[in-house]
N, C-alpha and C positions, 0 to 999 in steps of 0.2 A: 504494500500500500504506500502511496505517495501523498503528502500532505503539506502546505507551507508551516503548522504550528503544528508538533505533537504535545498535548498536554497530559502531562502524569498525574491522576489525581480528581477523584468528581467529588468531593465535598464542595462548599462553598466556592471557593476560590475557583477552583479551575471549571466550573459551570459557570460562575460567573464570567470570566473571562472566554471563555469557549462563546456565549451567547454576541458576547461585546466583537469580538471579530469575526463571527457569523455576519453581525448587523454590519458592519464597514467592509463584508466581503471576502474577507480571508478564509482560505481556507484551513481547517483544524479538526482534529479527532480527540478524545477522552479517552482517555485509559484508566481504569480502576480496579485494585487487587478485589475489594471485596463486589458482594451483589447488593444492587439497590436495596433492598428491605433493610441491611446492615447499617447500611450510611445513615439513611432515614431513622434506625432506631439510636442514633449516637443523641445523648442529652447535652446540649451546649448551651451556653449563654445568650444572650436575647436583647442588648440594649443598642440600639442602631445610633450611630451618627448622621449626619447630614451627607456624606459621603457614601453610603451604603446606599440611605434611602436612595438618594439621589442618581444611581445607578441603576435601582431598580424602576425607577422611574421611566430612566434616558429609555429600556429596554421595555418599556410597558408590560412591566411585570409585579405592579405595584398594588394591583386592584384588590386582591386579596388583606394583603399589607394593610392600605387604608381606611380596610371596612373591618377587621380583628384590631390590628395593632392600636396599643394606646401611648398616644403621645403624653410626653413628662415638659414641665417646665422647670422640673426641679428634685433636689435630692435632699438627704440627710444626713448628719454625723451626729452619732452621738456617744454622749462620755459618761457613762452613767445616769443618774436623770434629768440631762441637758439635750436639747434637741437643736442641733443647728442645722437652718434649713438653707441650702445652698440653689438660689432662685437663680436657677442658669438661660431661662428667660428673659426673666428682665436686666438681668447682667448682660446678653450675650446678642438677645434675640432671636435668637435659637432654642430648636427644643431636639430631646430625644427622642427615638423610638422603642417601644418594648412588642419587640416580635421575635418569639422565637429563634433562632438556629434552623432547626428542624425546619420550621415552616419558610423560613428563605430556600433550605436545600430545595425543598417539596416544588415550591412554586418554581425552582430552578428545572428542576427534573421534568415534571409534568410539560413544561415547556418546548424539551430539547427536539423530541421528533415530531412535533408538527411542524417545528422552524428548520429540519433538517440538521441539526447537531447532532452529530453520533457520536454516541457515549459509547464505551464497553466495556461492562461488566464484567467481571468475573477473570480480567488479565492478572495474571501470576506471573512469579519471576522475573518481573520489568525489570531488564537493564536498558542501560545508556552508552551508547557510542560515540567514537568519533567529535566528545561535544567541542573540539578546539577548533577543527574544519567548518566549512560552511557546508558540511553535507553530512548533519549527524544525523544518527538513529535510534529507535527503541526496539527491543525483541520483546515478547513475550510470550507466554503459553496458553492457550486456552480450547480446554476441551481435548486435552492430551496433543495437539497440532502447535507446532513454532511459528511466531508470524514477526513481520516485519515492519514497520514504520519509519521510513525514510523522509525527511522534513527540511527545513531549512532553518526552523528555530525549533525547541525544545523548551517548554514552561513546567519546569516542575513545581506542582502545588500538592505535593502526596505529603506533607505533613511532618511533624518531627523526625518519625521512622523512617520516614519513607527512602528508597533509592538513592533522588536526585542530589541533594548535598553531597551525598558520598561520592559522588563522580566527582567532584570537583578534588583536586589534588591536594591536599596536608600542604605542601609547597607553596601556594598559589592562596592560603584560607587563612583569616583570624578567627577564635571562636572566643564569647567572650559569656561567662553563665558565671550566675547567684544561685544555687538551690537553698530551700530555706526549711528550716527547721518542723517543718509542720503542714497539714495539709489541710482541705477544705472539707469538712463531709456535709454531704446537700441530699437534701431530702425534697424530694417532690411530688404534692397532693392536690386532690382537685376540692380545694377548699377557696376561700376567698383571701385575696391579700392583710392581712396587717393593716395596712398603710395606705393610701393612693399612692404613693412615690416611695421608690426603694428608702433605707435603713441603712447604713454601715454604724455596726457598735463596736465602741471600747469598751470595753469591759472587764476590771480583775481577771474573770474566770476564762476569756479572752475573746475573741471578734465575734462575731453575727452579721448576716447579712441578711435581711427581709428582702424578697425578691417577688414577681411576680410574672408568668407567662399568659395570664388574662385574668379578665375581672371575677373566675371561678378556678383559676390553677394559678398555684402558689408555686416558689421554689423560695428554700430558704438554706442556709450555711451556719454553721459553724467553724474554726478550725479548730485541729485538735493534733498533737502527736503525731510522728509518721509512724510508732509502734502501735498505734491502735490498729486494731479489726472493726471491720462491718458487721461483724456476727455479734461484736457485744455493746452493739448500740440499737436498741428496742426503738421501735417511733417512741412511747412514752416518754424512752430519755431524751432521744432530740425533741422531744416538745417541752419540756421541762427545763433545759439548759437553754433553749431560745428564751422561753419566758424568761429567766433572769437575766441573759446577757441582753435581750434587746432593752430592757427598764420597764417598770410598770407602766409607763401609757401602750407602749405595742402590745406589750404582753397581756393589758384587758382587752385587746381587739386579735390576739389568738385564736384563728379556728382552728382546730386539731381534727387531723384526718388519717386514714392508712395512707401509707405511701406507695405513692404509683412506682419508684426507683429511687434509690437511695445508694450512696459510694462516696468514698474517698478520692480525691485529685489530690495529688503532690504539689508541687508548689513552684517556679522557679523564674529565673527573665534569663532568657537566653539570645542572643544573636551572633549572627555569622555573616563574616563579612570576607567575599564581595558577594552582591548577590544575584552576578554575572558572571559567568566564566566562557570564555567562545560561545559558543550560539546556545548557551543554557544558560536562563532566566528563575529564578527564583523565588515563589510571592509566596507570604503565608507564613505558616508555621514552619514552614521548612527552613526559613532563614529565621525565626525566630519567633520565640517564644513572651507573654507578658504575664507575671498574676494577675489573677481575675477583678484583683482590687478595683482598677478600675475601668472595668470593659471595653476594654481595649483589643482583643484577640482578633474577632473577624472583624472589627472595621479597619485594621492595621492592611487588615489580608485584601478588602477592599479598594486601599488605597495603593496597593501596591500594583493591583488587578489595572486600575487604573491607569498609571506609569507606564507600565505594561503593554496594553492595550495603546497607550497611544506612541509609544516608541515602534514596537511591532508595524502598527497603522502607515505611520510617516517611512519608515523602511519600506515597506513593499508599495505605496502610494507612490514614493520621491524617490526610492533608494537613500535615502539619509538613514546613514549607520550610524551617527553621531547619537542620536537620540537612542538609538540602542546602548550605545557603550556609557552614554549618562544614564542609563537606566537603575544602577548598581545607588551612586552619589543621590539622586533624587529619590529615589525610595529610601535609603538609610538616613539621609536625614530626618524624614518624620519618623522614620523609627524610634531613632534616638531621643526625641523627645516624649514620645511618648512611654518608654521606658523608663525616663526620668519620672514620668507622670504616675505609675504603674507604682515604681518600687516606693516615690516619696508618698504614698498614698496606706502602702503596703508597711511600710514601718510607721506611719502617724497613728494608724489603727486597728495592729495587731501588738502582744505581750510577746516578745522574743524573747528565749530560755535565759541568753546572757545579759539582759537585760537588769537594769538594778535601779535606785532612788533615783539616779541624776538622768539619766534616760526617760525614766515615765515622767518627772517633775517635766521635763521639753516636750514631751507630746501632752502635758496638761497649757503650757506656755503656749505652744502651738495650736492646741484649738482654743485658746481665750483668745488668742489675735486673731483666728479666721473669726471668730462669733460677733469679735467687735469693728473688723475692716472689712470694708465694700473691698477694696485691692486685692486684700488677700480673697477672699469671695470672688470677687472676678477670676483673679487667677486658674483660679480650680474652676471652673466655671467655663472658662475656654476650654481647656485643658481636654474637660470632660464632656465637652458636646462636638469636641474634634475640632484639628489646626486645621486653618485652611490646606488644601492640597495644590 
């Protein structure tokens, strides 16, 4: 098979992007280890930037989106029983979205073969060739038969694990990673939210995070140890430990439910840099990783799709390779900021093991000045409804 883009990877990212240079014409294929039902059943995070929507928009794929998703104007911190409300509206003018993961993939998927994007399920063994040439390729296996994918560019969006990174050569790479002492266990029910607008709590016994994926399915977090088990955490007890870490006002508006999935996430910020190597492209999780602190993951992976999509576009348009080879430098810098954005977020409002008096007395220091400055409040405010791109 001949293609100008082979994309490794159908989660978010590389649908997205697969759809984006369909619409401008290029030609492109999916490749995916696992089978649609898998993808779709992964639980991810749900808070969209301006940037996300806005692509789902470009590709009129939004209708769903604007009749479920609920827009935020704003958010919470809080420090035991203090509630700061971080109005990212009228700071910003912007608002967020809360839609699903899931429901982006879905609307992506559902999409791909009436617009002629062919996805393909079920590719195993994906390697990478040739990516320094202008004439790589991917192999893989499906259904016991070896196939080929011959391309001009290569986008891997297959994810942490995935392949693509690894072809890039040790020689040629920086990697640069924080793992952190503890992970997030989230519970999700078809109960009603806490709150209209997310929660992040400090708390002694340590974070919380009130979440929600509509106005009758909740998701909410804890973090806890990396030596815990899932086996010895009863919904009971995450309903118990949210009530106290999120403070008595959330915790009278608790509805407690069985839990539709419940797990542990590790924790960590990772990036890799470049995230270009000859004719392989980078988006997503595969060049990096953010805590969840502050919803950052796929709209990162969005803006990178972006980039992407229009270096790719101007290349086969114009033949400008320029905007390919800047393709690496303009995605890492919003990276990097938003990294910044991620980890200072992630230590303000978690208890870290080494932690002691003069540490927590600055994250008390630190939300009394955001509670009392608009600046500080703006700050996090852009931050968190997304840089411009």
């Amino acid at each position: 098979m001949k293609t100008q883009v082979a994309i490794i990877g159908a989660g978010p990212a590389g649908l997205l992007l697969g759809h984006l240079l369909k619409a401008e014409g290029i030609e492109c294929v999916v490749l995916e280890r696992q089978m649609g039902d898998y993808v779709l059943g992964r639980i991810r995070a749900g808070v969209l930037e301006q940037i996300t929507v806005s692509l789902m928009e470009r590709l009129g794929l939004d209708a769903r989106m604007k009749a479920e998703g609920l827009p935020h104007g704003g958010f919470n911190l809080a420090d035991g029983e203090r509630l700061i409300r971080i109005d990212i509206e009228g700071l910003t003018g912007k608002q967020v979205m809360v839609y699903g993961q899931t429901e982006i993939t879905r609307d992506l998927m559902e999409a791909a073969a009436p617009r002629g994007l062919e996805v393909i399920y079920g590719a195993e063994d994906v390697a990478l060739h040739d990516i320094e040439s202008d004439l790589p390729s991917v192999t893989y296996r499906k259904d016991g038969a070896e196939h080929r994918v011959e391309a001009r560019f290569i986008a891997g969006c297959d994810g942490f694990h995935g392949p693509s990174r690894k072809a890039i050569p040790s020689s040629a790479a920086r990697e640069f990673e924080r793992v952190y002492p503890f992970g997030w266990l989230g519970i999700l029910a078809d109960v009603p939210p806490c709150n209209n607008e997310l929660i992040y709590a400090n708390h002694e016994r340590g974070f919380a995070l009130a979440s929600m994926r509509s106005e009758t399915r909740s998701r909410y977090y804890v973090d806890v140890p990396l030596t815990e088990k899932i086996e010895d955490w009863s919904d009971a007890r995450v309903w118990d430990e949210l009530a106290v870490r999120l403070g008595p006002e959330a915790a009278a508006s608790i509805t407690r439910g069985p839990a539709l999935e419940k797990s542990i996430a590790p924790l960590r910020s990772y990036v890799f840099e470049p995230m270009r190597h000859g004719s392989l492209l980078l988006c997503g999780d595969s060049a990096h990783i953010v805590p969840p602190t502050g919803a950052k993951g796929l709209n990162l992976a969005a803006s990178d799709v972006f980039y992407a999509c229009e270096a790719l576009t101007a290349y086969f348009r114009r033949a400008d390779n320029d905007s390919v080879i800047g393709y690496s430098a303009k995605a890492l810098a919003r990276v990097w900021k938003s990294e910044r954005f991620s980890w200072t977020l992630t230590k303000l409002m978690h208890r870290f093991p080494d932690d002691g008096p003069f540490e927590r007395a600055m994250q008390v220091a630190e939300l009394d000045y955001i509670a009392s400055s608009v600046a500080a409040q703006t700050s996090i405010a852009e931050n968190y409804v997304g840089l411009p791109v």
